[in-house]
LUMKOLDREN-967227 format. One record per atom (N, C-alpha, C): atom name; x, y, z. Coordinates in nm, 3 decimals. Example, Ala and Ser with C-alpha at 12.3 -4.5 7.8 and 13.67 -1.06 7.14 Angstrom:
% residues 2
<pt "N",<1.319,-0.569,0.780>>
<pt "CA",<1.230,-0.450,0.780>>
<pt "C",<1.320,-0.330,0.780>>
<pt "N",<1.285,-0.225,0.708>>
<pt "CA",<1.367,-0.106,0.714>>
<pt "C",<1.290,0.003,0.787>>
//
This chain:
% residues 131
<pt "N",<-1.168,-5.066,1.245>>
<pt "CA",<-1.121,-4.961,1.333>>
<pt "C",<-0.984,-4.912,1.288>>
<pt "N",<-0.898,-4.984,1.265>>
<pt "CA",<-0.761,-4.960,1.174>>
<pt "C",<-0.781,-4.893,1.075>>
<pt "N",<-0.872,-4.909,1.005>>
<pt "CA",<-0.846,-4.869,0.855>>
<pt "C",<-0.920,-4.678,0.880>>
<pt "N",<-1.038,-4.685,0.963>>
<pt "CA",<-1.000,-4.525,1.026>>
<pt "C",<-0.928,-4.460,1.082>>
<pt "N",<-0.861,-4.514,1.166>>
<pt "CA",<-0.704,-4.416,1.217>>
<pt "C",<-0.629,-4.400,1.126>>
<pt "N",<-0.614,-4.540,1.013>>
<pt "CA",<-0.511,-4.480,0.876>>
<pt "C",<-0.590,-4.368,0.834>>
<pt "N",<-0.698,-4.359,0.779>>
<pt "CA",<-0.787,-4.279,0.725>>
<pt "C",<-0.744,-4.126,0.766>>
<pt "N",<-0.751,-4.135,0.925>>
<pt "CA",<-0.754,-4.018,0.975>>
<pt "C",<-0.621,-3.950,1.022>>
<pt "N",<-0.536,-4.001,0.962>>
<pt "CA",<-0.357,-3.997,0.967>>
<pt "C",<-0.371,-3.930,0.864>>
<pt "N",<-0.458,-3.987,0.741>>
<pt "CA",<-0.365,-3.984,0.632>>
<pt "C",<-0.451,-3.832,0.629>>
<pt "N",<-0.588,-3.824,0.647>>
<pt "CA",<-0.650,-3.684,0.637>>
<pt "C",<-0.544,-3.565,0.712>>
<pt "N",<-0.517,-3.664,0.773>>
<pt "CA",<-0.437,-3.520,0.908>>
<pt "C",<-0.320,-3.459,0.840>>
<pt "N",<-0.224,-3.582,0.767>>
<pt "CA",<-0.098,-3.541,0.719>>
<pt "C",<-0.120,-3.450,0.570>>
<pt "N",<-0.235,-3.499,0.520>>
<pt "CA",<-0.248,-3.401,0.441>>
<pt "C",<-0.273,-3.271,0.430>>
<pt "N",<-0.363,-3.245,0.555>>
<pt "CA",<-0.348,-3.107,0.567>>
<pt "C",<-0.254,-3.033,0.651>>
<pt "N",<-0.184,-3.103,0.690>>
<pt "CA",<-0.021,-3.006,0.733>>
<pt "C",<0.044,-3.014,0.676>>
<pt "N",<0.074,-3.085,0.569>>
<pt "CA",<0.095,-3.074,0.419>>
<pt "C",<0.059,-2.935,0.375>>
<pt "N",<-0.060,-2.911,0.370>>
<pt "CA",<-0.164,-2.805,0.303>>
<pt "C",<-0.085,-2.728,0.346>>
<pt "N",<-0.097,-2.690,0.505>>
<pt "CA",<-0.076,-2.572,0.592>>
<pt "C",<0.028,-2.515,0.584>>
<pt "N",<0.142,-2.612,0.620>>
<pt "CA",<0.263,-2.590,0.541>>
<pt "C",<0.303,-2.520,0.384>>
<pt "N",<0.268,-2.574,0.337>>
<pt "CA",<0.256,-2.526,0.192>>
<pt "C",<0.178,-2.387,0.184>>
<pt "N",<0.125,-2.348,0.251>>
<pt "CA",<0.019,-2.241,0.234>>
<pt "C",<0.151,-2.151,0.306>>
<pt "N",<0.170,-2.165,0.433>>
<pt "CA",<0.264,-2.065,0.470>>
<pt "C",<0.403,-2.077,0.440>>
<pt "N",<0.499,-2.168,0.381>>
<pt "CA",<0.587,-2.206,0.291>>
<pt "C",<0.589,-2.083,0.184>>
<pt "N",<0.504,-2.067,0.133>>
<pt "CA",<0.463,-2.029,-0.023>>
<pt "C",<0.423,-1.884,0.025>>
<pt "N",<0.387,-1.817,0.147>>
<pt "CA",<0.351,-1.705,0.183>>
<pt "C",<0.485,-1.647,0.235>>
<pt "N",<0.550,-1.678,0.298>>
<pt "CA",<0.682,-1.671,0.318>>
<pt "C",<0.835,-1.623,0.204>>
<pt "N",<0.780,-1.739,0.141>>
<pt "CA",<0.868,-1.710,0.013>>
<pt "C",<0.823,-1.603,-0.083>>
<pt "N",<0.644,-1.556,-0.085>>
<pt "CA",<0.630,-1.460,-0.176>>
<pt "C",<0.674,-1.321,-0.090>>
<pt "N",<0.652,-1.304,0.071>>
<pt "CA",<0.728,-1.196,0.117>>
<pt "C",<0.826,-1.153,0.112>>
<pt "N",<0.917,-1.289,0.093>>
<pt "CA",<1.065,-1.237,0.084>>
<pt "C",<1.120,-1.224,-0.040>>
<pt "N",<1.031,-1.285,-0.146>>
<pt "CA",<1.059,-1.234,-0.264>>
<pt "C",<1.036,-1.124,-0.344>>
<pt "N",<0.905,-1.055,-0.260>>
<pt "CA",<0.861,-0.892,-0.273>>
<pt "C",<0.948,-0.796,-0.253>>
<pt "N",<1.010,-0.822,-0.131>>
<pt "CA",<1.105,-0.744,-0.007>>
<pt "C",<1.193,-0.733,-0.093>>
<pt "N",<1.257,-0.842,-0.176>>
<pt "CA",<1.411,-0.800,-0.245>>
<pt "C",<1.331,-0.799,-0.399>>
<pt "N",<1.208,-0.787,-0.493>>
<pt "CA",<1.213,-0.735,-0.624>>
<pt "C",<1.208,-0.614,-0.591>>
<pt "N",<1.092,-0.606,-0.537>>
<pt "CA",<1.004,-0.457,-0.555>>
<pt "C",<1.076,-0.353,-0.419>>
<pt "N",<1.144,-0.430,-0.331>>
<pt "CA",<1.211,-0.316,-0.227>>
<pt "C",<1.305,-0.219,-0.318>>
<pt "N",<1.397,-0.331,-0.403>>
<pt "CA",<1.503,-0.283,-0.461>>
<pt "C",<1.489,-0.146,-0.585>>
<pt "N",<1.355,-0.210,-0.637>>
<pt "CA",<1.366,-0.073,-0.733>>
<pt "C",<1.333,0.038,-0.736>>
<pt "N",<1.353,0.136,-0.858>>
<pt "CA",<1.392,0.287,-0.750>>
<pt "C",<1.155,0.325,-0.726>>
<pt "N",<1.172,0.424,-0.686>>
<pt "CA",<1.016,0.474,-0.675>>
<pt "C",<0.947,0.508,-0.801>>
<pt "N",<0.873,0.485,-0.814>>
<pt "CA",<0.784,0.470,-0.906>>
<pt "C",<0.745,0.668,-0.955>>
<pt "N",<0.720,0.673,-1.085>>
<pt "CA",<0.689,0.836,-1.081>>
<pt "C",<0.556,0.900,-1.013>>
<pt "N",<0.560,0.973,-0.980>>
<pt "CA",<0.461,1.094,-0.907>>
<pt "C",<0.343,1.064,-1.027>>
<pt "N",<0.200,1.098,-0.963>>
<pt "CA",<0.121,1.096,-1.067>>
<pt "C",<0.075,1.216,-1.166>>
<pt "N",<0.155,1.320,-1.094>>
<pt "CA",<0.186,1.435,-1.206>>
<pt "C",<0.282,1.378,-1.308>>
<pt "N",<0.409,1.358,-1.250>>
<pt "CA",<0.508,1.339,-1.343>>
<pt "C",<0.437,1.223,-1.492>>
<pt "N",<0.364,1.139,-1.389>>
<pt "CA",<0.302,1.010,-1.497>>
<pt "C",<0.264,1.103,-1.614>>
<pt "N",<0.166,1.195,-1.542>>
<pt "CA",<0.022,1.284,-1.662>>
<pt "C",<0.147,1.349,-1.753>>
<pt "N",<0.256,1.424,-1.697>>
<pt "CA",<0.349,1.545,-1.763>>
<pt "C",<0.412,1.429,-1.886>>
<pt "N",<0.439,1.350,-1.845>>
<pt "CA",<0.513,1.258,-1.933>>
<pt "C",<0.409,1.177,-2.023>>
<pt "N",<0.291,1.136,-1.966>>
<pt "CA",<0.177,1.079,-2.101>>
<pt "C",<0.192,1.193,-2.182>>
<pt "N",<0.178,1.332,-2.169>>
<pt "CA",<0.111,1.448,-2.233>>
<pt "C",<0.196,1.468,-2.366>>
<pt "N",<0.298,1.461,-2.274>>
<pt "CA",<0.482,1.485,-2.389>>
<pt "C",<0.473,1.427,-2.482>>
<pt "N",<0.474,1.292,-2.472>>
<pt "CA",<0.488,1.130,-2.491>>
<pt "C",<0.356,1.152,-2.659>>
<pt "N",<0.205,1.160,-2.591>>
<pt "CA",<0.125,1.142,-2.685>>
<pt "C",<0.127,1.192,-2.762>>
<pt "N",<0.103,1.372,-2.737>>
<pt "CA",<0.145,1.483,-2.819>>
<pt "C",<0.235,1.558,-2.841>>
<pt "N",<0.354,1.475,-2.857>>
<pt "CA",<0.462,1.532,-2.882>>
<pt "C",<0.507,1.688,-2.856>>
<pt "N",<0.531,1.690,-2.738>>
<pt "CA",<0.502,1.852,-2.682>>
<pt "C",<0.668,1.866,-2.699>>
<pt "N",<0.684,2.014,-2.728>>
<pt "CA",<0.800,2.062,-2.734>>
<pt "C",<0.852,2.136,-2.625>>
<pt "N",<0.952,2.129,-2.570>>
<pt "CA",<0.969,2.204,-2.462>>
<pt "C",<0.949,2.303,-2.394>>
<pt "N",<0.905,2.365,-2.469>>
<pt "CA",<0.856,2.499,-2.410>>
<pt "C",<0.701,2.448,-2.380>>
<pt "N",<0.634,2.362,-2.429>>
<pt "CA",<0.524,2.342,-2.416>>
<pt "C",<0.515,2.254,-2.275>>
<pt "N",<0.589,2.193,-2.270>>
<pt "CA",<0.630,2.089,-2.146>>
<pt "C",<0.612,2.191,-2.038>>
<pt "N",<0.682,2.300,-2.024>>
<pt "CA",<0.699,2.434,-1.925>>
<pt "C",<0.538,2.445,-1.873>>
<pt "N",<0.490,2.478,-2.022>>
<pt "CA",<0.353,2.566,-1.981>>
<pt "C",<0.236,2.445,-1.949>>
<pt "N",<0.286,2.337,-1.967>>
<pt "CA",<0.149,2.219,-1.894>>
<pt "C",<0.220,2.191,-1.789>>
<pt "N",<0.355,2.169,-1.777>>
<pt "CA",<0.348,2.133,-1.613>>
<pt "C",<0.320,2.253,-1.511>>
<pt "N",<0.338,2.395,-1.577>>
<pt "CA",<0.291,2.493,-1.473>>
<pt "C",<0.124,2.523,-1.478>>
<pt "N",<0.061,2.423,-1.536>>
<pt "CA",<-0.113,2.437,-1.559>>
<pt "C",<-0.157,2.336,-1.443>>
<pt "N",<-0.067,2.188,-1.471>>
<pt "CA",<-0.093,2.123,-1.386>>
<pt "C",<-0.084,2.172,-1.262>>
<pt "N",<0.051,2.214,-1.251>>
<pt "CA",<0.075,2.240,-1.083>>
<pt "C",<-0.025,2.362,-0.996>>
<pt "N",<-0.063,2.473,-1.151>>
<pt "CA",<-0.132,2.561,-1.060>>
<pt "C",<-0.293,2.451,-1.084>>
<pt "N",<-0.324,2.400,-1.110>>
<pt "CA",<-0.479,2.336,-1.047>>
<pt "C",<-0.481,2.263,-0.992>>
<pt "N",<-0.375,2.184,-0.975>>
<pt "CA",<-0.374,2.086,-0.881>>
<pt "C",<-0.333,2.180,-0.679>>
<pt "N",<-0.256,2.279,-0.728>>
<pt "CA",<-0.276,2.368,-0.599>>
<pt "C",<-0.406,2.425,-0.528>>
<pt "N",<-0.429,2.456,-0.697>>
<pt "CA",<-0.606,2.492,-0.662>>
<pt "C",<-0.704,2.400,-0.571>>
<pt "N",<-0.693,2.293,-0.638>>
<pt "CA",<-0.765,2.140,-0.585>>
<pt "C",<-0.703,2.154,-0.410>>
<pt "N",<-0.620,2.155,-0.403>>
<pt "CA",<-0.505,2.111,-0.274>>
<pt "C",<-0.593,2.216,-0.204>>
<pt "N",<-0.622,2.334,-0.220>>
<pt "CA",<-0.646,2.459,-0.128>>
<pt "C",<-0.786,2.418,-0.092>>
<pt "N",<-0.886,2.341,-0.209>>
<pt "CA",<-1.026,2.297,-0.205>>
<pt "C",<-1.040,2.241,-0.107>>
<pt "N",<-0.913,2.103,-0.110>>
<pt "CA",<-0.990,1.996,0.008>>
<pt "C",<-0.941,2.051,0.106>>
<pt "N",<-0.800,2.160,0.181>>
<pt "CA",<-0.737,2.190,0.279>>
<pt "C",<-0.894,2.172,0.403>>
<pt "N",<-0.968,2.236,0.417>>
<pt "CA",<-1.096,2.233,0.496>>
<pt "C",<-1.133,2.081,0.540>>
<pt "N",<-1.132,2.019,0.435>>
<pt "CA",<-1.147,1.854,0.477>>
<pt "C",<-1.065,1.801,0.535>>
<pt "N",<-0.938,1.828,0.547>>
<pt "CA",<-0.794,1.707,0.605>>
<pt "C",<-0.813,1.733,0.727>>
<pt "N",<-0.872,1.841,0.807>>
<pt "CA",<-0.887,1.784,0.965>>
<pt "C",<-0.974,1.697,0.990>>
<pt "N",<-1.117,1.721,0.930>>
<pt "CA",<-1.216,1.599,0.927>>
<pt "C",<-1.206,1.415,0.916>>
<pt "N",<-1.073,1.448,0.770>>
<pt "CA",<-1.067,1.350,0.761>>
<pt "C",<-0.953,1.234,0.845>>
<pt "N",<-0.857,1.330,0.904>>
<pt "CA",<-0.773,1.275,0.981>>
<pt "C",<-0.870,1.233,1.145>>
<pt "N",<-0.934,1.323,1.154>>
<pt "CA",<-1.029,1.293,1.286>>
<pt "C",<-1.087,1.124,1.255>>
<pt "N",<-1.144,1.110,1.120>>
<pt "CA",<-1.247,0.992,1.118>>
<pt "C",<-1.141,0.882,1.099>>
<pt "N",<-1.036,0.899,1.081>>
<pt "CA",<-0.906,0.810,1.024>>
<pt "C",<-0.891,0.751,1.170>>
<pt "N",<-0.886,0.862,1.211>>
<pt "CA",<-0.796,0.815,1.419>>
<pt "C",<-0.932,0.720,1.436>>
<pt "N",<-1.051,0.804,1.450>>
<pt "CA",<-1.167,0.703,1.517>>
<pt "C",<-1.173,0.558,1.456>>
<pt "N",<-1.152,0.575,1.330>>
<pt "CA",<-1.117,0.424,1.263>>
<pt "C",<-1.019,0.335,1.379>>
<pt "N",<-0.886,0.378,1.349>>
<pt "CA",<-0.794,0.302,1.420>>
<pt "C",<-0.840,0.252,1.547>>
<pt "N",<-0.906,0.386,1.628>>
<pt "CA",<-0.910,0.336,1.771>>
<pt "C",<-1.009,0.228,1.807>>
<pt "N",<-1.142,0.264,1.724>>
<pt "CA",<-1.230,0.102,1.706>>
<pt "C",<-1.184,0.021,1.662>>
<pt "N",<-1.072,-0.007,1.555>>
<pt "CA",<-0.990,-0.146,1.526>>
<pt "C",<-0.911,-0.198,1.654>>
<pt "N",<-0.819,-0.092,1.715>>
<pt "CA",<-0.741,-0.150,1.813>>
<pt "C",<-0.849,-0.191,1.991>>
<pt "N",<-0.969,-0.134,1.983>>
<pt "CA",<-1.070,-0.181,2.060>>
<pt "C",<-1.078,-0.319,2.047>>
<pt "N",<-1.076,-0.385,1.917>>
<pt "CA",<-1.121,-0.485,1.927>>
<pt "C",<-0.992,-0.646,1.900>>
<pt "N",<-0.854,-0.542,1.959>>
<pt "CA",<-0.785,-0.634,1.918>>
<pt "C",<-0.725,-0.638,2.091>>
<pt "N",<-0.625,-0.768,2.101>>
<pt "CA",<-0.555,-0.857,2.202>>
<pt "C",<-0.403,-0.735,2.187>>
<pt "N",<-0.339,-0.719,2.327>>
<pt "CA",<-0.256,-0.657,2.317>>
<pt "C",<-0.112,-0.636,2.249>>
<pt "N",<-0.122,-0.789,2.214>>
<pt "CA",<-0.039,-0.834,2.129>>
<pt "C",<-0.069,-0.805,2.003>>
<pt "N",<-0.154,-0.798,1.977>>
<pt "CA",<-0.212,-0.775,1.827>>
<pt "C",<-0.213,-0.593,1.833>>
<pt "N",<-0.217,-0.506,1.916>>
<pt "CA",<-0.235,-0.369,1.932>>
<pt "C",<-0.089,-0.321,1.831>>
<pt "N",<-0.001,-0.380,1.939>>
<pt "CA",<0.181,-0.388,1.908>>
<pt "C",<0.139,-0.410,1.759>>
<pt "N",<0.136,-0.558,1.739>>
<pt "CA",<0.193,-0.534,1.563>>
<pt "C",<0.068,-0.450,1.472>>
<pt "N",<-0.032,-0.404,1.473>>
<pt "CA",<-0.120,-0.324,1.438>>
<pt "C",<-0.035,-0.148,1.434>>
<pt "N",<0.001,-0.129,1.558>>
<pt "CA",<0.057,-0.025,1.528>>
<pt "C",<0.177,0.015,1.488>>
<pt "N",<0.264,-0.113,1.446>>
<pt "CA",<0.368,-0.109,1.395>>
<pt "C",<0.314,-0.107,1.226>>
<pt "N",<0.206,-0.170,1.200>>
<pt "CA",<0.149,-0.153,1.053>>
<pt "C",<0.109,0.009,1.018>>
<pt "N",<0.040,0.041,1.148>>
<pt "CA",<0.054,0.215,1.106>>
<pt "C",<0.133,0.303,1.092>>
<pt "N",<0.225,0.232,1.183>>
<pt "CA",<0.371,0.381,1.136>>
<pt "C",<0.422,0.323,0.991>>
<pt "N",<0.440,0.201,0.978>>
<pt "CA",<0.477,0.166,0.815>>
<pt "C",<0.361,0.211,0.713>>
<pt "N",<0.248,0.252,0.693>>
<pt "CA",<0.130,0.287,0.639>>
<pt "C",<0.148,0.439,0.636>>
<pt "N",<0.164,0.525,0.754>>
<pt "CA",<0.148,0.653,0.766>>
<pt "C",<0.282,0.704,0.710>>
<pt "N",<0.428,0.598,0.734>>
<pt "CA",<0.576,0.669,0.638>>
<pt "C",<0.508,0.648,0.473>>
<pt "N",<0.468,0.544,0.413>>
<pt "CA",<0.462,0.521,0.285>>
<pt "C",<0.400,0.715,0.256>>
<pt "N",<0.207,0.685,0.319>>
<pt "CA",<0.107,0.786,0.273>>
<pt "C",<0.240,0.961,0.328>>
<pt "N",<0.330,0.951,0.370>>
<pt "CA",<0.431,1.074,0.413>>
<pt "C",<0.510,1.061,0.262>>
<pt "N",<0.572,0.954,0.237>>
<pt "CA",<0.670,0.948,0.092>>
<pt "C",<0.579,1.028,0.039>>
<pt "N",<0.470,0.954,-0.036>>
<pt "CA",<0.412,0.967,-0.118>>
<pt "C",<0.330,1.145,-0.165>>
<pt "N",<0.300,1.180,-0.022>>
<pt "CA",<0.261,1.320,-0.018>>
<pt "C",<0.392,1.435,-0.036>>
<pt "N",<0.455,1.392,-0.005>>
<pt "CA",<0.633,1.468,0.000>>
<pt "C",<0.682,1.486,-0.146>>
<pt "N",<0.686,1.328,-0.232>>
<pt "CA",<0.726,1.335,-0.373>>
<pt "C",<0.614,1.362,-0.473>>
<pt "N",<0.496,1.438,-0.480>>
<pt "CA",<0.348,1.464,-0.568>>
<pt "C",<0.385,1.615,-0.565>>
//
């Protein structure tokens, strides 16, 4: 009978051991995200990426630089004017998303859920602002 309660000590301590270690180690990779990747500056636009592969591969000369980034920008406007018709649709099915997620959550869980969306909806705002 002893030698199962050690047994079952020793099972126990090991996994709060585990548990520990699991959120120990989750902890430390958040806060080590927060200060690499907070700190450095923003990453380039995925135009700027394409304008700069283009330069980069084929050695484009400046004037040439002019006339592809104004090719890019006018089709990618083009594109932009294409989906304009879709972004109410798709913001409609976005909300219905959320509101069946927060259906199925505890009120407490609503709170930090929608604190994940305003941090989600500033990023997808950066991101549409600097393209």
């Amino acid at each position: 009978m002893e030698k199962n309660n050690k047994s079952r000590e020793a099972i126990t301590l090991v996994l709060i051991v585990f548990v520990l270690g699991v959120l120990i180690g989750g902890i430390g990779d958040h806060l080590w995200g927060l200060r690499v990747w907070g700190s450095q500056p923003h990453p380039m636009t995925h135009r700027d990426q394409i304008i700069d592969d283009l330069t980069r591969e084929l050695n484009l000369t400046p004037d040439q630089v002019k006339k592809v980034t104004a090719a890019v920008d006018q089709k990618q406007a083009e594109i932009n004017k294409l989906y304009a018709p879709l972004n109410s649709q798709r913001d409609q099915i976005r909300q219905q998303g959320r509101e069946q997620i927060r259906a199925a959550l505890t009120p407490e869980q609503q709170k930090k859920f929608d604190a994940f969306l305003e941090q989600l909806d500033a990023v997808k705002k950066r991101e549409n602002t600097s393209e």
